[in-house]
PDB file of the backbone (N, CA, C, O) and the ligand in Angstrom, with CONECT records:
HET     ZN  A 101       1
ATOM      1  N   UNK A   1       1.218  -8.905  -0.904  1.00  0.00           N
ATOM      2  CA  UNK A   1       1.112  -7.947   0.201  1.00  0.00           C
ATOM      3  C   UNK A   1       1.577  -6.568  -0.282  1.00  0.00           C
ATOM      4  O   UNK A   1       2.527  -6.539  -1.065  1.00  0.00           O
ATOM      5  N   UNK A   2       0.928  -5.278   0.157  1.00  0.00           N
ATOM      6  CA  UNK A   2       1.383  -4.304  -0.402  1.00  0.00           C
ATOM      7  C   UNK A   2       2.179  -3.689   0.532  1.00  0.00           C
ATOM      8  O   UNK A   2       1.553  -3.654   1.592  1.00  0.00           O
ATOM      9  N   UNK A   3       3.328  -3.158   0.645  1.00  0.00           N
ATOM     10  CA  UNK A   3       4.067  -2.760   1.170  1.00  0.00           C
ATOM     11  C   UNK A   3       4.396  -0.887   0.572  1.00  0.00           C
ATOM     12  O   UNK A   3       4.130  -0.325  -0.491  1.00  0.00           O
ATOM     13  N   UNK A   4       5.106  -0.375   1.916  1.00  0.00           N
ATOM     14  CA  UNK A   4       5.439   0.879   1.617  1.00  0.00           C
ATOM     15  C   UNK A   4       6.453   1.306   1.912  1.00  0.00           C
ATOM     16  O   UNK A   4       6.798   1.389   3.090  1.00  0.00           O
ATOM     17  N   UNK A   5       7.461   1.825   0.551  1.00  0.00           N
ATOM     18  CA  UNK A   5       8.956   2.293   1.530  1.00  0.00           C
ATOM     19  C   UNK A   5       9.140   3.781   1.843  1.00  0.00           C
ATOM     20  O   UNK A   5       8.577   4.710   1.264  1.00  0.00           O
ATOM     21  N   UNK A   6       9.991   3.858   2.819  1.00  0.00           N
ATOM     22  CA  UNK A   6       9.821   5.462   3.142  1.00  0.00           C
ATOM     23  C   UNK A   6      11.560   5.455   3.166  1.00  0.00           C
ATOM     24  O   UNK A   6      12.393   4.596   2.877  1.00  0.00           O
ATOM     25  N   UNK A   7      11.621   6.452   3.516  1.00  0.00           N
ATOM     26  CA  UNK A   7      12.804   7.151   3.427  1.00  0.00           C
ATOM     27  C   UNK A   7      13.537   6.783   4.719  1.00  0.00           C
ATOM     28  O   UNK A   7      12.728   6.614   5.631  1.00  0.00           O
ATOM     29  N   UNK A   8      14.644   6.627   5.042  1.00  0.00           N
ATOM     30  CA  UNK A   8      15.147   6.312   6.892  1.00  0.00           C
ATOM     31  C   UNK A   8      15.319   7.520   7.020  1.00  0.00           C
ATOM     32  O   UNK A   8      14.717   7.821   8.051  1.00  0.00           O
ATOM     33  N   UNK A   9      15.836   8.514   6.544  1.00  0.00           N
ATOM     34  CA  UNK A   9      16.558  10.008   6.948  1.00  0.00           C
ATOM     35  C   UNK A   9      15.172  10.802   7.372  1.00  0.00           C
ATOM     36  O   UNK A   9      15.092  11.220   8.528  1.00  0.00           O
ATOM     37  N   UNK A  10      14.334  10.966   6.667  1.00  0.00           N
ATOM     38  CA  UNK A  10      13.121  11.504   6.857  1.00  0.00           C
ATOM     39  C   UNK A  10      11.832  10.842   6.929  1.00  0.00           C
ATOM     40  O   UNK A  10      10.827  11.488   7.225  1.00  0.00           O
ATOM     41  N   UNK A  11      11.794   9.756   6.710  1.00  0.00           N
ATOM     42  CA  UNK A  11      10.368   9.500   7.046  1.00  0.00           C
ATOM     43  C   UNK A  11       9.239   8.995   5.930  1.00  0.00           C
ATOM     44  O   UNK A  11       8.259   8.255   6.020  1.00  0.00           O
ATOM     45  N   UNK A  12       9.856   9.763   4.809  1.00  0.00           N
ATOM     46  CA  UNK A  12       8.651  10.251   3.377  1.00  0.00           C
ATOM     47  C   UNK A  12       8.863   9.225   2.987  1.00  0.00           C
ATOM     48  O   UNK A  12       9.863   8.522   3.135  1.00  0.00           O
ATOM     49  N   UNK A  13       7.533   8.966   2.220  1.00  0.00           N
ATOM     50  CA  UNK A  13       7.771   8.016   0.926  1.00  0.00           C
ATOM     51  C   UNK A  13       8.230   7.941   0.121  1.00  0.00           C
ATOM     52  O   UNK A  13       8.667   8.995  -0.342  1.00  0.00           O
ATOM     53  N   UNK A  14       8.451   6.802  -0.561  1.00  0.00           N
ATOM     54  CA  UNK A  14       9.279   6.925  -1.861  1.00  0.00           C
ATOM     55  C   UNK A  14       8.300   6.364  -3.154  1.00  0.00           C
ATOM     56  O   UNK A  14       7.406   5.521  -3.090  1.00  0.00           O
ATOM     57  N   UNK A  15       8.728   7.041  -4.213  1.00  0.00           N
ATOM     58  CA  UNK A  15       7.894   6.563  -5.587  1.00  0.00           C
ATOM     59  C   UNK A  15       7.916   5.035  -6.124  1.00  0.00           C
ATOM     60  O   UNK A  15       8.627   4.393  -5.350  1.00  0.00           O
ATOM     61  N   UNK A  16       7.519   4.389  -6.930  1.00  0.00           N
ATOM     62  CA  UNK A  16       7.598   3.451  -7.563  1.00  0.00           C
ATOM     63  C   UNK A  16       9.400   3.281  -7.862  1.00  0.00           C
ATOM     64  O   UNK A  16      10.088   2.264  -7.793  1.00  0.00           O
ATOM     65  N   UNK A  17       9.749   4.527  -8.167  1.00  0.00           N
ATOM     66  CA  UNK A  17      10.860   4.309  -8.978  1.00  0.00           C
ATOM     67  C   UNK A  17      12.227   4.382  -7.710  1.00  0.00           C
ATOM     68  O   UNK A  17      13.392   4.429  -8.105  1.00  0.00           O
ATOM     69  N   UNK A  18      11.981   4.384  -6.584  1.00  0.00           N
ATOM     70  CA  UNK A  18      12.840   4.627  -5.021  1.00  0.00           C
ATOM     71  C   UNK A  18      13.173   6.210  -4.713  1.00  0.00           C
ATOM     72  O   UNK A  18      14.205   6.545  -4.132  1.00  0.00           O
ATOM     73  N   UNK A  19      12.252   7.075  -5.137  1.00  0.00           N
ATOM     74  CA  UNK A  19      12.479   8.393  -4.922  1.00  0.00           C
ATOM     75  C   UNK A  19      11.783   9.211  -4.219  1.00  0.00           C
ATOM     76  O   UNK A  19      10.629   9.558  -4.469  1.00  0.00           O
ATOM     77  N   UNK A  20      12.598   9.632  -3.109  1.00  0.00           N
ATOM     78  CA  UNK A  20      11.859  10.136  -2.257  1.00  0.00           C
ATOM     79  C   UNK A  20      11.046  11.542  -2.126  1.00  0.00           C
ATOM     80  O   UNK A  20      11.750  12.524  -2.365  1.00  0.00           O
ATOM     81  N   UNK A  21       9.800  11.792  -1.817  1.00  0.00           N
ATOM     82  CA  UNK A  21       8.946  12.570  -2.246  1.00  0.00           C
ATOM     83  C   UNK A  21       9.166  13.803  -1.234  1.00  0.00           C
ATOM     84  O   UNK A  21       8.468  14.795  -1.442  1.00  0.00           O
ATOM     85  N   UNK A  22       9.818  13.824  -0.461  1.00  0.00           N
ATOM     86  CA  UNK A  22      10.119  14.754  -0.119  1.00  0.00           C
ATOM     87  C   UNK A  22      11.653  15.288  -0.065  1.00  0.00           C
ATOM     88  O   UNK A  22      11.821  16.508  -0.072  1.00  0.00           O
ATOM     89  N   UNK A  23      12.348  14.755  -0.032  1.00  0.00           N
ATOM     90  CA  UNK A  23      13.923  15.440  -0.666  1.00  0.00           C
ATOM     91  C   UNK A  23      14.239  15.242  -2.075  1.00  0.00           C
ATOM     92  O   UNK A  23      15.172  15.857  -2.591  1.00  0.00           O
ATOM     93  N   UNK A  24      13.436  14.329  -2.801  1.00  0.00           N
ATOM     94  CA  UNK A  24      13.917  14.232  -4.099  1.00  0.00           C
ATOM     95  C   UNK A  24      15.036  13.221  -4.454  1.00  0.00           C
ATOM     96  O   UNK A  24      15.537  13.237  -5.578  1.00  0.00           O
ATOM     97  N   UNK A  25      15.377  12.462  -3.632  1.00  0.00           N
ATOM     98  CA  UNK A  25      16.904  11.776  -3.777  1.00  0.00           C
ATOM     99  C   UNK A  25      16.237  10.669  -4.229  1.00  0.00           C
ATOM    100  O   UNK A  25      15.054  10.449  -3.965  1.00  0.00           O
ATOM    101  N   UNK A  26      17.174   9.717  -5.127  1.00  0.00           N
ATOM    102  CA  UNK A  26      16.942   8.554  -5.298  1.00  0.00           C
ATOM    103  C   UNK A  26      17.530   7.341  -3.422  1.00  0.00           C
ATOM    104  O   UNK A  26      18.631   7.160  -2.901  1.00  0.00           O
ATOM    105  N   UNK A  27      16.955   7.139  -3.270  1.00  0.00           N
ATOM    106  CA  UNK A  27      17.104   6.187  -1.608  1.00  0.00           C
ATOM    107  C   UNK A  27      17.416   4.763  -2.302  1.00  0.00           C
ATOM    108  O   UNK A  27      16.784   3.976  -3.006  1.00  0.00           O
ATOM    109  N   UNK A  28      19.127   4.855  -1.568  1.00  0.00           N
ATOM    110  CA  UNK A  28      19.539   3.305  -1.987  1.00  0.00           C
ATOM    111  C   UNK A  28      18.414   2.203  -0.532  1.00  0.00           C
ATOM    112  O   UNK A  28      17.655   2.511   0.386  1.00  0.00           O
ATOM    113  N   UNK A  29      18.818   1.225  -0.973  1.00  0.00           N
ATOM    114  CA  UNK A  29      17.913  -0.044  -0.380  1.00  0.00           C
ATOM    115  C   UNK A  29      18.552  -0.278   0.938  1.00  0.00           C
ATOM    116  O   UNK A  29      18.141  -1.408   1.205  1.00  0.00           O
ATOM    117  N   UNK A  30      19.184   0.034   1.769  1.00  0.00           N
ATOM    118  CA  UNK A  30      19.969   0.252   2.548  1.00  0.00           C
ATOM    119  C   UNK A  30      19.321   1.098   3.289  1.00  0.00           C
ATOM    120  O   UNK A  30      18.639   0.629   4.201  1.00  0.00           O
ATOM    121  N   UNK A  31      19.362   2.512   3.098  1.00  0.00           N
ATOM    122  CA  UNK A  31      18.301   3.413   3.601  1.00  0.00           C
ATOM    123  C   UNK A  31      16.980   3.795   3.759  1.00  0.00           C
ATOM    124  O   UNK A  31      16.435   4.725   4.354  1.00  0.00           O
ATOM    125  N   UNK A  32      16.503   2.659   2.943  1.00  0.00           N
ATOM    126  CA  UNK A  32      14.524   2.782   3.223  1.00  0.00           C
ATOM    127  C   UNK A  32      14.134   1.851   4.167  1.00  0.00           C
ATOM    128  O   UNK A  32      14.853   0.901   4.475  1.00  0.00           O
ATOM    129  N   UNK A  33      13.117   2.042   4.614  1.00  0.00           N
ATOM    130  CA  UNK A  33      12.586   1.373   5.219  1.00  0.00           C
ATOM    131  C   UNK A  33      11.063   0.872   4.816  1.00  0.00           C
ATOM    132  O   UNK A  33      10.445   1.562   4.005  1.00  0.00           O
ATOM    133  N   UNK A  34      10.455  -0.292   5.355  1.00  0.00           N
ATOM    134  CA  UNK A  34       9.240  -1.602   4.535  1.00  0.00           C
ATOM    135  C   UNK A  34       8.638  -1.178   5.374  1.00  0.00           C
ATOM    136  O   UNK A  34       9.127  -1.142   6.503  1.00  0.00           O
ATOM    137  N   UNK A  35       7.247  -0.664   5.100  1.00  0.00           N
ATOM    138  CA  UNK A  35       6.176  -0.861   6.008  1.00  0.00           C
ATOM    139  C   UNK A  35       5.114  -1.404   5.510  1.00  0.00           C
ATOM    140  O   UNK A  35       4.980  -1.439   4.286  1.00  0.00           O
ATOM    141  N   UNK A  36       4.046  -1.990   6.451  1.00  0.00           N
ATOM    142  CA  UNK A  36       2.660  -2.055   5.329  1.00  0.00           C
ATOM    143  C   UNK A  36       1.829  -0.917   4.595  1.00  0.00           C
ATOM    144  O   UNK A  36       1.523   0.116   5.191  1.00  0.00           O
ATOM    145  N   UNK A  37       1.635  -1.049   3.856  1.00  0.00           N
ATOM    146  CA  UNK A  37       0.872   0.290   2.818  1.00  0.00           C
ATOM    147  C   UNK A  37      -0.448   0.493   2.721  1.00  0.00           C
ATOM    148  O   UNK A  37      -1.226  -0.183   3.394  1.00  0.00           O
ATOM    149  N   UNK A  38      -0.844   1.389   1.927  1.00  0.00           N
ATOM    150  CA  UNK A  38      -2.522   1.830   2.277  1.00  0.00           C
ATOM    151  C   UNK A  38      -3.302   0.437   2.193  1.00  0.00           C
ATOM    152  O   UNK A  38      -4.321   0.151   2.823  1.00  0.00           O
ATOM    153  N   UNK A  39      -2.558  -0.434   1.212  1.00  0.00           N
ATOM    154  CA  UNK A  39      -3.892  -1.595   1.011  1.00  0.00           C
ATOM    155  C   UNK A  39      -3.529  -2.619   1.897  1.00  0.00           C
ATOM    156  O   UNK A  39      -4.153  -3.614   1.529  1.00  0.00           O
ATOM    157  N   UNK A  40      -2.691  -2.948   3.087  1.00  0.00           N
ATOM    158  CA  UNK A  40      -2.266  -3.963   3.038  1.00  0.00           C
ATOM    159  C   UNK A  40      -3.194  -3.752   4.786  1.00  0.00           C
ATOM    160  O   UNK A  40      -3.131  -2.860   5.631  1.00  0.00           O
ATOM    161  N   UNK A  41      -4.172  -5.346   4.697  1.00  0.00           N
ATOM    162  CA  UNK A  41      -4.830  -5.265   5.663  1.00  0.00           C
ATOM    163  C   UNK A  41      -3.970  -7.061   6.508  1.00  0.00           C
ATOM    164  O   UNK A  41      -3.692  -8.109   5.925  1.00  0.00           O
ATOM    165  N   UNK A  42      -3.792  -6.674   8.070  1.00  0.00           N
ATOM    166  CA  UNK A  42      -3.656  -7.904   8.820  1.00  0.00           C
ATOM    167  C   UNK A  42      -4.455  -8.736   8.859  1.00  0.00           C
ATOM    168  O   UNK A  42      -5.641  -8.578   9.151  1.00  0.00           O
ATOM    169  N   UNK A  43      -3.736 -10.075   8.474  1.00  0.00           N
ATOM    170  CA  UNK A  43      -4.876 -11.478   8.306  1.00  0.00           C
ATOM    171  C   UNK A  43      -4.497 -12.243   9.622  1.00  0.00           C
ATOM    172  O   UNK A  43      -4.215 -13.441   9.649  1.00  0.00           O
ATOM    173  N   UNK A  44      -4.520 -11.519  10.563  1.00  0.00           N
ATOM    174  CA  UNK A  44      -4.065 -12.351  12.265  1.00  0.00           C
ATOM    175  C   UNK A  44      -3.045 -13.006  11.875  1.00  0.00           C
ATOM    176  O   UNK A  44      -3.313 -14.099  11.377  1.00  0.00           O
ATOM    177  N   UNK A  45      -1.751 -12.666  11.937  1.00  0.00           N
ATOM    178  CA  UNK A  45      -0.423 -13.825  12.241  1.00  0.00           C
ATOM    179  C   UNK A  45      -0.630 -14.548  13.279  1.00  0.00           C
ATOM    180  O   UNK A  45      -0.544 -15.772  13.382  1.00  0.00           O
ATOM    181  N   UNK A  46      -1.163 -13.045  14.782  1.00  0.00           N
ATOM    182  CA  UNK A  46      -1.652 -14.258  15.836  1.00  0.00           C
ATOM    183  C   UNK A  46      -2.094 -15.569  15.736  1.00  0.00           C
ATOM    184  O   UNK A  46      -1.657 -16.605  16.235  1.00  0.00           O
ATOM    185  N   UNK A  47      -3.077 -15.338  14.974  1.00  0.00           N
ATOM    186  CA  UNK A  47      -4.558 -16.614  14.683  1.00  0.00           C
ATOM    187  C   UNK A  47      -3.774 -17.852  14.133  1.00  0.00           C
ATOM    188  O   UNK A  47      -4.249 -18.978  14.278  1.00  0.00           O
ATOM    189  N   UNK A  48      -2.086 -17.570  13.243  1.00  0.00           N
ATOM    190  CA  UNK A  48      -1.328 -18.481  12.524  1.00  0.00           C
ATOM    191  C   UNK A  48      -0.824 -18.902  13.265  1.00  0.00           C
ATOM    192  O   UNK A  48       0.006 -18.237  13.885  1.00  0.00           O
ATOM    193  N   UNK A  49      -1.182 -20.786  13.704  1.00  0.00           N
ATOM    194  CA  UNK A  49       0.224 -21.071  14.634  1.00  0.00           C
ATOM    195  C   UNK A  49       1.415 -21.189  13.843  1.00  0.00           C
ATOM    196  O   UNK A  49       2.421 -20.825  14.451  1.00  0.00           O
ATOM    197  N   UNK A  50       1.585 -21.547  12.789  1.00  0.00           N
ATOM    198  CA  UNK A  50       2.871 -21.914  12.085  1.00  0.00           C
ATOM    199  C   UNK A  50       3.558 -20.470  12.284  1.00  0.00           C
ATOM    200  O   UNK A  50       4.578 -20.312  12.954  1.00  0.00           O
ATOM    201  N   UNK A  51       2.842 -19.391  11.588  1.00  0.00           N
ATOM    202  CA  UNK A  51       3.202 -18.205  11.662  1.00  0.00           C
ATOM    203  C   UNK A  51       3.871 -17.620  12.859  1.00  0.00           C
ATOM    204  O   UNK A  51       4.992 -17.113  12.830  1.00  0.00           O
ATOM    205  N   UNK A  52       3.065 -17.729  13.980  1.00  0.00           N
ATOM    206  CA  UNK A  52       3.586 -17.692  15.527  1.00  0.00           C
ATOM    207  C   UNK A  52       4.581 -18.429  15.987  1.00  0.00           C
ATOM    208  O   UNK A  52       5.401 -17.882  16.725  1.00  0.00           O
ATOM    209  N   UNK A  53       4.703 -19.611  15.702  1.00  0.00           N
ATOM    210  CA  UNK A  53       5.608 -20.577  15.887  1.00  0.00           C
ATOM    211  C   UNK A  53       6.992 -20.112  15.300  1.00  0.00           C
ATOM    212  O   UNK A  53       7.918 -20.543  15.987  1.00  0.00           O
ATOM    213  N   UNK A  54       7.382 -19.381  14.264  1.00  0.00           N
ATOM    214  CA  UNK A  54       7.938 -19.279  13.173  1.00  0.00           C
ATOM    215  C   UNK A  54       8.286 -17.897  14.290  1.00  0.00           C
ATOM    216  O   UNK A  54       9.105 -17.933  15.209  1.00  0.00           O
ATOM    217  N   UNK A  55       7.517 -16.856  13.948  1.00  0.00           N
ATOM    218  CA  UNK A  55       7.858 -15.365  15.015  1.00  0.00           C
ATOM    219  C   UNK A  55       8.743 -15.838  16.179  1.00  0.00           C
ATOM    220  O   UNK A  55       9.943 -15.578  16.264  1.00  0.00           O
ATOM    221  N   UNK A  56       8.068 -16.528  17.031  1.00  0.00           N
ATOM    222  CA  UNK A  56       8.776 -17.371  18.166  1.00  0.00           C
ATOM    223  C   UNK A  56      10.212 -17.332  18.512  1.00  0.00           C
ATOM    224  O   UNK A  56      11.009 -16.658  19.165  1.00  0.00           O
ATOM    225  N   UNK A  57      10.134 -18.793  17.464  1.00  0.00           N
ATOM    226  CA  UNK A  57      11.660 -19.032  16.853  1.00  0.00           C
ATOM    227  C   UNK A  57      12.501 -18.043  16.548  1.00  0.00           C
ATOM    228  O   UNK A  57      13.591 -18.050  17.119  1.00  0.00           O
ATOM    229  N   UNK A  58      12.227 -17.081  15.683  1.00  0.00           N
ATOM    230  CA  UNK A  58      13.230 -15.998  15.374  1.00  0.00           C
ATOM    231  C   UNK A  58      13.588 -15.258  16.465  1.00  0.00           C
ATOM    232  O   UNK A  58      14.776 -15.072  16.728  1.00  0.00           O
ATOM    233  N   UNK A  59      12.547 -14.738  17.247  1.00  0.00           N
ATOM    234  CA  UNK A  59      12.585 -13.813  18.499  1.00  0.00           C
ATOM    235  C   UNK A  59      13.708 -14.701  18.814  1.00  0.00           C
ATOM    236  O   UNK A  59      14.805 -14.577  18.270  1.00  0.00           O
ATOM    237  N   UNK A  60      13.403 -15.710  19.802  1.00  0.00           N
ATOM    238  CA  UNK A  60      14.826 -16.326  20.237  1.00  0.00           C
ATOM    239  C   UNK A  60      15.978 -16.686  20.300  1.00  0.00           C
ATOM    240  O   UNK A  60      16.801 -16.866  21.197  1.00  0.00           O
ATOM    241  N   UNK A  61      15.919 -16.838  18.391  1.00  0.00           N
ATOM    242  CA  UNK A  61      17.398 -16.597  17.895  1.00  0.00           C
ATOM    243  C   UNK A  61      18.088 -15.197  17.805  1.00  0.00           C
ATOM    244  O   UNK A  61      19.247 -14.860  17.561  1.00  0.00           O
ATOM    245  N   UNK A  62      17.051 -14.571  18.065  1.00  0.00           N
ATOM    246  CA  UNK A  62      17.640 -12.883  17.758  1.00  0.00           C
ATOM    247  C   UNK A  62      18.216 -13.130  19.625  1.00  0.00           C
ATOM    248  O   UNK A  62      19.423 -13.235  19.845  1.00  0.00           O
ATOM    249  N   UNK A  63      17.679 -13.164  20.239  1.00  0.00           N
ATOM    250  CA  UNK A  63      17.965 -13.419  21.898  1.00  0.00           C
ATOM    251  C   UNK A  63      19.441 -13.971  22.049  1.00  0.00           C
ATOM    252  O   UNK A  63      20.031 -13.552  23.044  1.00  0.00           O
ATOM    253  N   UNK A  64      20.249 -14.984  21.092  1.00  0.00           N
ATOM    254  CA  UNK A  64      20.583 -15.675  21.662  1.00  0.00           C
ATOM    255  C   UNK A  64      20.251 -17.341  22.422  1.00  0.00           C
ATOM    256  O   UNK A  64      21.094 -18.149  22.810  1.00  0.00           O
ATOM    257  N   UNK A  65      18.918 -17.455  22.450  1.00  0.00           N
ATOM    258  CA  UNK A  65      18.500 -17.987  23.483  1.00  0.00           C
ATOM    259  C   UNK A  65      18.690 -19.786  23.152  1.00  0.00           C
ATOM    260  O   UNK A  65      18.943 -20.689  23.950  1.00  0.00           O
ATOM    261  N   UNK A  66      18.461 -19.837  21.700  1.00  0.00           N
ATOM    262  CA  UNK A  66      19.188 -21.000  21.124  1.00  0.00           C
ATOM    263  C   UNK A  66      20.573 -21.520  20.849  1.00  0.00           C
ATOM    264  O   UNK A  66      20.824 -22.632  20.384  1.00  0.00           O
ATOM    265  N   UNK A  67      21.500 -20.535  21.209  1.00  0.00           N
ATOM    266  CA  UNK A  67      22.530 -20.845  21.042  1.00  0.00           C
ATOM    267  C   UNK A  67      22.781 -21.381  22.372  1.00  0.00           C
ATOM    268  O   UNK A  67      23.143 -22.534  22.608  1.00  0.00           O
ATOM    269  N   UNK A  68      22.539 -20.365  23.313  1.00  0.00           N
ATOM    270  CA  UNK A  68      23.278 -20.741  24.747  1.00  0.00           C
ATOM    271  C   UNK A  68      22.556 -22.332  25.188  1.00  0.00           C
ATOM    272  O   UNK A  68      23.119 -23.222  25.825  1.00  0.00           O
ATOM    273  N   UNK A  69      20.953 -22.351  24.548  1.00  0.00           N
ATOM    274  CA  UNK A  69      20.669 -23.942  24.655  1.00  0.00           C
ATOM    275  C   UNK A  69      21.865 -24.817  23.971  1.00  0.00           C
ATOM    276  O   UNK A  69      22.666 -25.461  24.650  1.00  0.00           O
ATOM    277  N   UNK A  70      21.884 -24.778  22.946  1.00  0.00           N
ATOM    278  CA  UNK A  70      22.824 -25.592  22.297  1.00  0.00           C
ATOM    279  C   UNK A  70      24.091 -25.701  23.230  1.00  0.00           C
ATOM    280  O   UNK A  70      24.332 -26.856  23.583  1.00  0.00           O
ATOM    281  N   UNK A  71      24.837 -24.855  23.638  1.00  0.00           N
ATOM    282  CA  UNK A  71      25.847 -25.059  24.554  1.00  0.00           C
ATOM    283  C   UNK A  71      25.635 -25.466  25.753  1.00  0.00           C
ATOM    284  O   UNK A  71      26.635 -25.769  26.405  1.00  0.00           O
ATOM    285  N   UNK A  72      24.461 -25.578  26.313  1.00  0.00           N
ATOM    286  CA  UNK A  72      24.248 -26.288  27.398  1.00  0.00           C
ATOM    287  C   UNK A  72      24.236 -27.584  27.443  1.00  0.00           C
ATOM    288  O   UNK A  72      24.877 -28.357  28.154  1.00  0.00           O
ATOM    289  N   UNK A  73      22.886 -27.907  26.033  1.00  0.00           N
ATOM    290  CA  UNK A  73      23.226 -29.454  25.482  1.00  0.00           C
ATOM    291  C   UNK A  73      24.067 -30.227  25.543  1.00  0.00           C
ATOM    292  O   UNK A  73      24.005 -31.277  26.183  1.00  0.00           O
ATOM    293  N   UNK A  74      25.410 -29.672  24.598  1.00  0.00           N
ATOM    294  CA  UNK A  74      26.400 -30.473  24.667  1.00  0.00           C
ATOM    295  C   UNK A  74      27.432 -30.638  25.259  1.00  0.00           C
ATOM    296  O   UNK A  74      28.179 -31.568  24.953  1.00  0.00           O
ATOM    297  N   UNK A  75      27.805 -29.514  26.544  1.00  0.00           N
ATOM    298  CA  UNK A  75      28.429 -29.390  27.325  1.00  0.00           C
ATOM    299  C   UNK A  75      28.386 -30.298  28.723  1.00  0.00           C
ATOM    300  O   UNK A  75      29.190 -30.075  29.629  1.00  0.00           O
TER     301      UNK A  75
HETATM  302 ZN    ZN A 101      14.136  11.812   1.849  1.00  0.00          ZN2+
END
């Protein structure tokens, strides 16, 4: 997958080498951010149930929503 990092402070891209093309700084990994890049085309995650299934799951754990199950469970 081709991916693209940009800069968090500004926005810009960064080079091959993590340098950002518009301030010039080297951008620790911490401060960039992943996006998809010129080549990188969507193959429907929708269309993936595993994939969806998988999205799902995380959403919910990011929620909370599995934990408070779990404490209901065994409570
Ligand atoms: Zn920058």
């Amino acid at each position: 997958m081709k991916r693209a990092l940009r800069h968090d402070a500004d926005g810009a891209l960064l080079d091959h080498d993590g340098r950002c093309a518009k301030c010039g700084e080297l951008v620790a990994v911490g401060d960039t951010r992943i996006e998809p890049g010129p080549g990188f085309r969507p193959t429907g995650a929708e269309a993936d149930p595993v994939s969806a299934a998988l999205n799902a799951a995380a959403a919910r754990a990011d929620l909370g929503v599995a934990d408070h199950a779990g404490r209901l469970t065994t409570s």
